[in-house]
C-alpha positions in Angstrom: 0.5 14.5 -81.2 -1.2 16.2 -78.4 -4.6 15.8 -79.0 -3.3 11.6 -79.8 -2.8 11.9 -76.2 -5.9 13.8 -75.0 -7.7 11.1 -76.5 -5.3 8.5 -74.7 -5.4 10.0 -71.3 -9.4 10.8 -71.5 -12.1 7.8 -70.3 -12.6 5.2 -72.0 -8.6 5.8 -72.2 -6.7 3.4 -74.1 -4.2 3.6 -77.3 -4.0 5.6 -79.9 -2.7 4.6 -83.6 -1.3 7.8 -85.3 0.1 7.2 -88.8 2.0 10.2 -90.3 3.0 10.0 -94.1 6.5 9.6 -94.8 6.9 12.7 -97.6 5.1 14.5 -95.0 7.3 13.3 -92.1 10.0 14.0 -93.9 9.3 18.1 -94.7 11.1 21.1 -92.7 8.7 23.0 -91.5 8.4 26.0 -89.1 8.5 24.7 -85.3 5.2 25.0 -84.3 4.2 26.7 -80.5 1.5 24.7 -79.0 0.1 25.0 -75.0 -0.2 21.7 -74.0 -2.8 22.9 -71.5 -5.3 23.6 -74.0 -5.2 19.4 -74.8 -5.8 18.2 -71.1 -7.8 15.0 -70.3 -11.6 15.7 -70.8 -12.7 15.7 -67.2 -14.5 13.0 -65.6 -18.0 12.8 -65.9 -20.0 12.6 -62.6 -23.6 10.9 -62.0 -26.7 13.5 -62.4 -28.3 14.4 -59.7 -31.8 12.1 -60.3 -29.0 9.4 -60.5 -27.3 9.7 -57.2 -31.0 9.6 -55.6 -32.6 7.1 -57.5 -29.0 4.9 -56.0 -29.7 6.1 -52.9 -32.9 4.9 -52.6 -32.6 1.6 -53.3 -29.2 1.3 -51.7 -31.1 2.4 -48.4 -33.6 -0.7 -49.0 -31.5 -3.3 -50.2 -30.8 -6.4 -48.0 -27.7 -7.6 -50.1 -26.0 -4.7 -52.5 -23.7 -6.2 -54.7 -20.8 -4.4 -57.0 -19.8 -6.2 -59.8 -16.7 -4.7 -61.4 -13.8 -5.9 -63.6 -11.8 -2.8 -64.3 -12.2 -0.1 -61.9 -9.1 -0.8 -60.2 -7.1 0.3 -62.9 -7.8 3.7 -61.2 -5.8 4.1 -57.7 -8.5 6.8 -56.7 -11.3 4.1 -57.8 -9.8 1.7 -55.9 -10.0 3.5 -52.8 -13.2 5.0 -53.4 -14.7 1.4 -53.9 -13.2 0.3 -50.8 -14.4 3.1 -48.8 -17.7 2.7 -49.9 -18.3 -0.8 -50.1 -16.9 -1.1 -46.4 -19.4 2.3 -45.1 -22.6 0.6 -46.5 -21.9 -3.0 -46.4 -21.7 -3.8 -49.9 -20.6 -6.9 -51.5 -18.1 -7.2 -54.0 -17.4 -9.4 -56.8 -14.7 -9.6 -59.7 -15.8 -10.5 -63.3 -13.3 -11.5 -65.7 -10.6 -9.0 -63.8 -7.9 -8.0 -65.4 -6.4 -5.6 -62.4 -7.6 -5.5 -58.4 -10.3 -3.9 -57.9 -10.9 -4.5 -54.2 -8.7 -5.6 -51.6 -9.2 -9.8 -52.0 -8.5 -10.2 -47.7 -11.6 -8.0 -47.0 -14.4 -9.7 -45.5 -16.8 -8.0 -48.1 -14.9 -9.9 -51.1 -17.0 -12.6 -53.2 -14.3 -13.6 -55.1 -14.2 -13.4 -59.2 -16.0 -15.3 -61.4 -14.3 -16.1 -64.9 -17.5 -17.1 -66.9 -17.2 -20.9 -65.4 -20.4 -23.1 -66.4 -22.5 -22.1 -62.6 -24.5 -19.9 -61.2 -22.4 -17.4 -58.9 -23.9 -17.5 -55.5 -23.2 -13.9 -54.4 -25.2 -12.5 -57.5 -28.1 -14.9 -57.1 -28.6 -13.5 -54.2 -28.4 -9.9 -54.6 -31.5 -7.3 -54.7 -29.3 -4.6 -56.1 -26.4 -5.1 -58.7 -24.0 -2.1 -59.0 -22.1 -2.9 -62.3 -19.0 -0.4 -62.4 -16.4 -0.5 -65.2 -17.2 -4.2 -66.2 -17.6 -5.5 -70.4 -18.5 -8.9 -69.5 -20.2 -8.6 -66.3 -22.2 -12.0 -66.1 -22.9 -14.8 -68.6 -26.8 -14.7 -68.8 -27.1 -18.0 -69.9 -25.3 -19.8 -67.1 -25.5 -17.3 -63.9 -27.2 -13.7 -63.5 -28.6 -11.7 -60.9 -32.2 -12.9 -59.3 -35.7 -11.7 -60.9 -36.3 -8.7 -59.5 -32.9 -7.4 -58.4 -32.3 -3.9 -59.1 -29.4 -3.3 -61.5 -27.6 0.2 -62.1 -24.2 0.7 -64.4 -21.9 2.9 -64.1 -19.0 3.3 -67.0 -17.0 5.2 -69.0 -18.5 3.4 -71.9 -21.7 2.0 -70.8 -22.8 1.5 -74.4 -19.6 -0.2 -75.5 -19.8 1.0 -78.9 -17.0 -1.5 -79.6 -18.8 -4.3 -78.7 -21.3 -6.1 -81.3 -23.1 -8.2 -78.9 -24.0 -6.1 -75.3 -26.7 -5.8 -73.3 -27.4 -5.3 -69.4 -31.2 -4.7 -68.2 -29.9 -2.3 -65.7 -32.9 0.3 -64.2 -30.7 3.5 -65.3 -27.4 3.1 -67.3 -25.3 6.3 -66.4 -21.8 7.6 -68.6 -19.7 8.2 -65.7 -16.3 7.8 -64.1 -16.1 5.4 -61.5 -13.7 7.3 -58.9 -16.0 10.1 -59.0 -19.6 8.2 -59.1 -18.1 6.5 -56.1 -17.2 9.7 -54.5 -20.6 10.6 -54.6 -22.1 7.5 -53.6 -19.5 7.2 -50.6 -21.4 10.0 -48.2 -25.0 8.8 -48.9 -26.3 7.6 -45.1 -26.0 4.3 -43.9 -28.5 3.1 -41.1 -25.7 1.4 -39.1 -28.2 -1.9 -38.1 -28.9 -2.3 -41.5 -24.9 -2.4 -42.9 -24.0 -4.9 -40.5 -26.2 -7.6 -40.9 -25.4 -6.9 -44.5 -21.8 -7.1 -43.6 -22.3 -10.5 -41.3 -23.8 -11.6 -44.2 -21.1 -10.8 -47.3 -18.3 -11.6 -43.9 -19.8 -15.7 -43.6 -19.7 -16.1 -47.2 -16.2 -14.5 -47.1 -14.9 -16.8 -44.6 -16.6 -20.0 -46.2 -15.0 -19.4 -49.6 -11.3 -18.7 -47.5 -11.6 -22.3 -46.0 -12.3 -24.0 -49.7 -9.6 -22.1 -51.1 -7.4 -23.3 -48.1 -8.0 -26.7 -48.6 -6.5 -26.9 -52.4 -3.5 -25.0 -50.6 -2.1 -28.4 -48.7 1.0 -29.4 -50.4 0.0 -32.5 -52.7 1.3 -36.3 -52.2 1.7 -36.2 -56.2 2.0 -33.7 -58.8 2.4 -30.1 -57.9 -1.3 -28.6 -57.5 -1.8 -25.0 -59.6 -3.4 -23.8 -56.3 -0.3 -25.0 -54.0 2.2 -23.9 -56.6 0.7 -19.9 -56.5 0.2 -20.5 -52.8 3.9 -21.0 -52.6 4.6 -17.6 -54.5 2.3 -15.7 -52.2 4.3 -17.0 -49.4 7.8 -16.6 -50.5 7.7 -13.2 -53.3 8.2 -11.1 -50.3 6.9 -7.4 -50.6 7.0 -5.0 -54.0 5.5 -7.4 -56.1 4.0 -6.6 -59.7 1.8 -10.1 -60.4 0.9 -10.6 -64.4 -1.7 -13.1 -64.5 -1.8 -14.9 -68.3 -2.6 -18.2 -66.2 -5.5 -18.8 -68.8 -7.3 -21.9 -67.6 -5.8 -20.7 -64.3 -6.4 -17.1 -64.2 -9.0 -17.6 -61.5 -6.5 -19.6 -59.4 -3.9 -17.0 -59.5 -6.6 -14.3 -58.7 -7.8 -16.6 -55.7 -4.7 -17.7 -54.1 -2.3 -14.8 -54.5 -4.5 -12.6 -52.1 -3.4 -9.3 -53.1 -5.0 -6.5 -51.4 -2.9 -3.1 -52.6 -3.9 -1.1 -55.7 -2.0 -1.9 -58.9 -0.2 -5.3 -57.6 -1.8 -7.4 -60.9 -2.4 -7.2 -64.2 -4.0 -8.8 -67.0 -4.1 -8.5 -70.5 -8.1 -8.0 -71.0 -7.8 -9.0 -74.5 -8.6 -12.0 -76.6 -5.5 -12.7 -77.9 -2.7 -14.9 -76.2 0.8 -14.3 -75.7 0.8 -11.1 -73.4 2.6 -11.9 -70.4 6.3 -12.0 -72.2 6.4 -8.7 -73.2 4.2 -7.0 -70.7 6.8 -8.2 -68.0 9.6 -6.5 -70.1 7.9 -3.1 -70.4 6.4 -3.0 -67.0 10.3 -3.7 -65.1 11.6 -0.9 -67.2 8.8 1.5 -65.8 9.1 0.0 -62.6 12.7 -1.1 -61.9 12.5 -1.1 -58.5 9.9 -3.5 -58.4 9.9 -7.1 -58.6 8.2 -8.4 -61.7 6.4 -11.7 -61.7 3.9 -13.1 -64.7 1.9 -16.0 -64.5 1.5 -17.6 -67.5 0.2 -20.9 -69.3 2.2 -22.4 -71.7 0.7 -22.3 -74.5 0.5 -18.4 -73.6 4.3 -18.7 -73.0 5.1 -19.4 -76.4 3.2 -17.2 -77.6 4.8 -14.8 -75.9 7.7 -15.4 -78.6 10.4 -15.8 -75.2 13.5 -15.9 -77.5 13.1 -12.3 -78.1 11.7 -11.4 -75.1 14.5 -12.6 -73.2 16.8 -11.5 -75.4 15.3 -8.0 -74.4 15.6 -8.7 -70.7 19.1 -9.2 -70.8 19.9 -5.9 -73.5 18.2 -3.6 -71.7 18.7 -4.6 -68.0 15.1 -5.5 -67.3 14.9 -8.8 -65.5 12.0 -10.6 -64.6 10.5 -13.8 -63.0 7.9 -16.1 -65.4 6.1 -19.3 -63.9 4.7 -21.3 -66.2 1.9 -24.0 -65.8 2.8 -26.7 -67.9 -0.1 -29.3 -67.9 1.5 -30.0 -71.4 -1.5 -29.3 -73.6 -4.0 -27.1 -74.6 -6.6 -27.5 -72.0 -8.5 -23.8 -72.7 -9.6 -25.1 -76.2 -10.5 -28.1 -74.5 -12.8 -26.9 -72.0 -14.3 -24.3 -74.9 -15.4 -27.6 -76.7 -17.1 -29.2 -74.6 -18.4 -26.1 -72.7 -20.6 -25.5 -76.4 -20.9 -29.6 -77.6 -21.0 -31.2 -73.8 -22.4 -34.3 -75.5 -20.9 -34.0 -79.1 -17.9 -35.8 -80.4 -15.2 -34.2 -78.3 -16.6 -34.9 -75.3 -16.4 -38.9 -76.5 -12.9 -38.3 -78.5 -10.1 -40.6 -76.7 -7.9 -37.4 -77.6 -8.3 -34.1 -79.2 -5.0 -33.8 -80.5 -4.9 -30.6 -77.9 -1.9 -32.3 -76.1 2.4 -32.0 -76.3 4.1 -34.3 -74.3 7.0 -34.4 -74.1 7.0 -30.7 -74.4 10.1 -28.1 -75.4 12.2 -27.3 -72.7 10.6 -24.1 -72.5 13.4 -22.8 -69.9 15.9 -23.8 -71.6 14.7 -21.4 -74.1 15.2 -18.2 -71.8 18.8 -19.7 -70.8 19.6 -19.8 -74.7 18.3 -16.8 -75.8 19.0 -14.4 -72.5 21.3 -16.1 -70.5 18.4 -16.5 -68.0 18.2 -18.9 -65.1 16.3 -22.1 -66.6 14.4 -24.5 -63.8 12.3 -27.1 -64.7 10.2 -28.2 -61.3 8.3 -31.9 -61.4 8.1 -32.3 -57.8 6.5 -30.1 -55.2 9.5 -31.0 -52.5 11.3 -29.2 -55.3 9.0 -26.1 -55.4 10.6 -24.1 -52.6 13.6 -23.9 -53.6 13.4 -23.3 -57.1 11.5 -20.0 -55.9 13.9 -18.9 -53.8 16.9 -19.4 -56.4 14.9 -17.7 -59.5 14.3 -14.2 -56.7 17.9 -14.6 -56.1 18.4 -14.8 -59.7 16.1 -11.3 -60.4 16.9 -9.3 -57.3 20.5 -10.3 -56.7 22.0 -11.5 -60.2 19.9 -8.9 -62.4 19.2 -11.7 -64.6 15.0 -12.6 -65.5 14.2 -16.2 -64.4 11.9 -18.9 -65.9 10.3 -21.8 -63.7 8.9 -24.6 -66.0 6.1 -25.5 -63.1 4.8 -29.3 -64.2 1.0 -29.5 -63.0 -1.3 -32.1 -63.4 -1.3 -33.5 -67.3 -4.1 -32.2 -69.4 
């Protein structure tokens, strides 16, 4: 059992699956004295010291230093160490595939996060140093990648992702390390002071050009309720002590873009394949964080998955309520957009229909009402928005009861 959870609480940490026999299980045996301390976490590895100067050097020449990161935030002490340095040397930073926040989204240095869409990400184009830090996925070659030329350095727990069939990044050095403490190291390097702020005018204008197009699909729509206006709504009304799930699938990078989050540990996602995640990841994090107010994001395809008879079932046994919005475009539009991402001239993208949609669909709130006793809205109109939100917080702060909002968006 203890070393199971030295290798759980050591990087890359993660699960651990321990089987025990059941003849063995079941034996009387001596009780056994054992030091935890002798099975603490393997310490963090740091960068070598050819590693922090060969950084150093090029940081100290680079025009536009980028980080590129999708995981470091899952580390409070990474998170601020990013911040810190990224705002001492005027580095850029953008998300790849995130699945927590790595860097406060209302700095001025924040590029935004890119979710493998079909472009070439302008921020990394124009980078002559790449810092990749606790990232699997961290570009799609294919379709956007740093310039020609651009330095690239990664930092990881796992650079080699032994895991991973398919992985390569032509980074200059690849270094096994742990991103709080790399960072720490990096953080104290010196900074000629005319150099870090044209670097941060430059990182700031991109900043506040991407803020005014993500304002723009903010304006509450003469039609059906907008994805972007709908989480714009939630930023505006959740209030403080927030924990954000994001399943949103074809919508992660909307709830990513428009939430604005800016603390450590305010939103998760699942980083897996799989679908179905946000049900039962609410449930376990309100009963470690009962205090907290517990929101997930979720598609609705992923909302079935999510198997919400039984998860709401759980809600109301054990006390545990929570708040799920679901986008309901009434199909499957993330297979969709995978077809005709790979056969863009094949015969789905001339099929009248893929057989991808469900309309009408099941009353997916009245699912959590039946099975949990939870408060069940179903929202068409975005005059309705408002206060639906406000009675489903009531609902989850007030009534201790979890809350579903059936969220109709544009048809798929």
């Amino acid at each position: 059992m203890h070393r199971a959870l030295q290798f759980a609480n050591s990087e890359p940490k993660g699960p651990v699956y321990l089987m025990g026999a059941r003849e063995v299980m079941e034996e009387e045996i001596p009780q056994a004295a054992v030091d935890p301390t002798q099975y603490r976490a393997i310490e963090p590895a740091a960068l070598p010291a050819s590693g922090v100067v060969s950084v150093a050097a090029v940081l100290a020449a680079a025009a536009r230093p980028l980080v590129v990161t999708s995981y470091s935030g899952r580390s409070g002490a990474a998170f601020s160490a990013l911040t810190e340095f990224c705002r001492k040397h005027g580095v850029g930073v953008l998300e790849s595939v995130p699945t927590y926040l790595n860097f406060p989204h209302t700095d001025e240095l924040y590029q935004g996060n890119q979710w493998n869409q079909p472009v070439q990400n302008e921020a990394l184009a124009s980078a002559d140093l790449v810092l990749v830090i606790d990232s699997d996925v961290p570009w799609i070659p294919a379709v956007s990648r740093p310039a020609v030329g651009a330095t690239i350095f990664q930092i990881d727990a796992d650079p080699l992702k032994e895991q991973m069939p398919l992985f390569h990044v032509a980074a200059t050095r690849v270094f096994r390390a742990d991103a709080a403490t790399a960072l720490a190291q990096l953080v104290d390097l010196p900074a000629d002071e005319a150099r870090v702020e044209e670097r941060r005018s430059h990182w700031a204008a991109l900043h506040r050009a991407r803020l005014v197009r993500l304002e723009a699909l903010e304006t509450e729509p003469a039609g059906e309720i907008s994805p972007e206006y709908l989480v714009a709504r939630v930023r505006e009304m959740a209030g403080e002590d927030i924990l954000f799930l994001n399943e949103g699938i074809s919508n992660y990078h909307t709830v990513f873009n428009h939430l604005r989050l800016a603390e450590a540990g305010s939103i998760f996602a699942s980083g897996g394949g799989s679908l179905g995640w946000n049900g039962g990841a609410a449930f376990g994090v309100k009963l470690a964080g009962p205090d907290k107010t517990v929101i997930a994001l979720t598609g609705d395809g992923s909302y079935m998955f999510s198997a919400p008879s039984s998860v709401h079932w759980m809600a109301r046994q054990y006390g545990a309520p929570f708040l799920q919005i679901i986008f309901n475009n009434r199909g499957w539009k993330s297979p969709k957009l995978s077809a005709l991402a790979v056969h863009p001239s094949g015969y789905a993208s001339r099929a009248e229909s893929l057989d991808m949609a469900f309309d009408p669909p099941p009353d997916y709130a009245g699912i959590a009402v039946a099975a949990g006793g939870a408060l069940g809205l179903t929202v068409k109109e975005p005059g309705e928005l408002d206060n639906a939100l406000r009675a489903a917080l009531r609902a989850v702060r007030e009534e201790g009861r979890a809350a579903v909002l059936d969220v109709w968006v544009a048809k798929l």
